[in-house]
N, C-alpha and C positions, 0 to 999 in steps of 0.2 A: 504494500500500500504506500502512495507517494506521501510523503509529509506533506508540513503545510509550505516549506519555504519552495518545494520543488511543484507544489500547484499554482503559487504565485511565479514564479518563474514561466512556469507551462503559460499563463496566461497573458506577463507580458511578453511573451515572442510571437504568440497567436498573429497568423496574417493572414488580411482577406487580399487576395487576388483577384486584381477587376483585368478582367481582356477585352479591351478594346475592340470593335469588331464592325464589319462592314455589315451594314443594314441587312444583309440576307442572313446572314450569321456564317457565312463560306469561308473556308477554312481548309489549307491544303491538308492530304494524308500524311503528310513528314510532320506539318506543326502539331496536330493532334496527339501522333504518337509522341512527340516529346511532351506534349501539356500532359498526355495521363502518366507519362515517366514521372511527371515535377516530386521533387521529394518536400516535402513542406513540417514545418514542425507542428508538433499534434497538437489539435484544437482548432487548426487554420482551417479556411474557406476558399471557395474559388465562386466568380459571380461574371456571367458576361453580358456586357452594355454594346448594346445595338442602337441605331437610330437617332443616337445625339452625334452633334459637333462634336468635336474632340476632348475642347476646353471644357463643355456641361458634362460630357461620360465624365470624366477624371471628376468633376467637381462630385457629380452623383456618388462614385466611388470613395471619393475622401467622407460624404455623409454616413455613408452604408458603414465605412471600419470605424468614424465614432458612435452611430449609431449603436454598433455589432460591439463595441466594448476590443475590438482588436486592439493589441499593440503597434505594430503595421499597416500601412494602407501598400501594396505592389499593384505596379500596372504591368502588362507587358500585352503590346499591339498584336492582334491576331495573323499580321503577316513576320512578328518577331522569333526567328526561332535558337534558342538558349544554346548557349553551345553547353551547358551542363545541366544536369536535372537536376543538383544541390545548388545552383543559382542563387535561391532566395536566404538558404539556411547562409552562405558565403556572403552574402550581402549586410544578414544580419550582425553577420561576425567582424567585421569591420568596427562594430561599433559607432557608426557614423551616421546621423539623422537622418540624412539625406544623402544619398550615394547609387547611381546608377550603375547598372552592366553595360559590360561589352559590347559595341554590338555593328553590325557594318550597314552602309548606307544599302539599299536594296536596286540600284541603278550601278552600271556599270561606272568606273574602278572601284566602285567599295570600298571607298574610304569610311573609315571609322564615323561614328556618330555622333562626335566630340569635336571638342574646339576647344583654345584655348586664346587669349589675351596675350600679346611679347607686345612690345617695342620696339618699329625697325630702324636706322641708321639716324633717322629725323625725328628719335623719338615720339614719332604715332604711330598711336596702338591700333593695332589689326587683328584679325584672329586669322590663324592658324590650324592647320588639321593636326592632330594628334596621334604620331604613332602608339597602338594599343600595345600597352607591355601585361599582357596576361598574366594575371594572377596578384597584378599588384596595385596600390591602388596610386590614382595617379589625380591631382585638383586636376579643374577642369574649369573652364569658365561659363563652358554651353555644355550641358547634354541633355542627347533626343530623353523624352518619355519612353520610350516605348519597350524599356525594360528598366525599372528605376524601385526604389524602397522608401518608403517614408516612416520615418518613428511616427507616432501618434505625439507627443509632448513637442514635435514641431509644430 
């Protein structure tokens, strides 16, 4: 039987997973099998939002995980596919309130879905594509949604 400090625990890492999704709800056979791989920590949910703008799904999604008592609110776009099924639980683990994934642009050269802020020779600031260094975490100045974590206490 789990104690009490390891239900409290259990409950804040709870995450609802909202997926983003194109109005029919269509969704290739490669993303599917990786959304039912997803490994999630126990207690989480998963919820898919159809037929809003992007800004109202995510805004629906952020009500839904305080509504829902979640610790997390996660998105990830129904054409986004993870390159890991412990994605979320590795997100968590960062410790970082707000911290997206990896993830490549879905248009030819697939560049990264980051950016970042430099300085060039005239000191003004541009952004930049960011090469991805897997597995580590890297600031960022932009990243996409469409695989991202949100603490609840942000």
């Amino acid at each position: 039987m789990a104690a009490a400090w390891e239900i409290e625990a259990m409950e804040k890492n709870r995450v609802l997973v909202s997926v983003i999704c194109p109005v029919d709800y269509r969704v290739s056979i490669a993303w599917m099998k990786v959304f039912t791989a997803l490994q999630l920590p126990p207690g989480s949910n998963s919820q898919f939002i159809a037929g809003l703008p992007f800004d109202a799904a995510r805004n629906s999604a952020i009500r839904s995980t305080l509504e829902g008592g979640f610790g997390y609110c996660a998105f990830i776009d129904a054409d986004n596919i993870p390159e890991r099924t412990d994605c979320f639980q590795t997100l968590i683990n960062t410790g970082l309130p707000l911290v997206g994934g990896a993830y490549r642009q879905r248009f030819p050269p697939f560049k990264p879905a980051a950016f970042q802020d430099v300085r060039d020779e005239k000191g003004e600031i541009r952004m930049v594509d960011v090469p991805i260094q897997w597995g580590q975490i890297q600031p960022m100045t932009f990243v996409a949604t469409g695989l991202m974590l949100i603490r609840r206490d942000l």
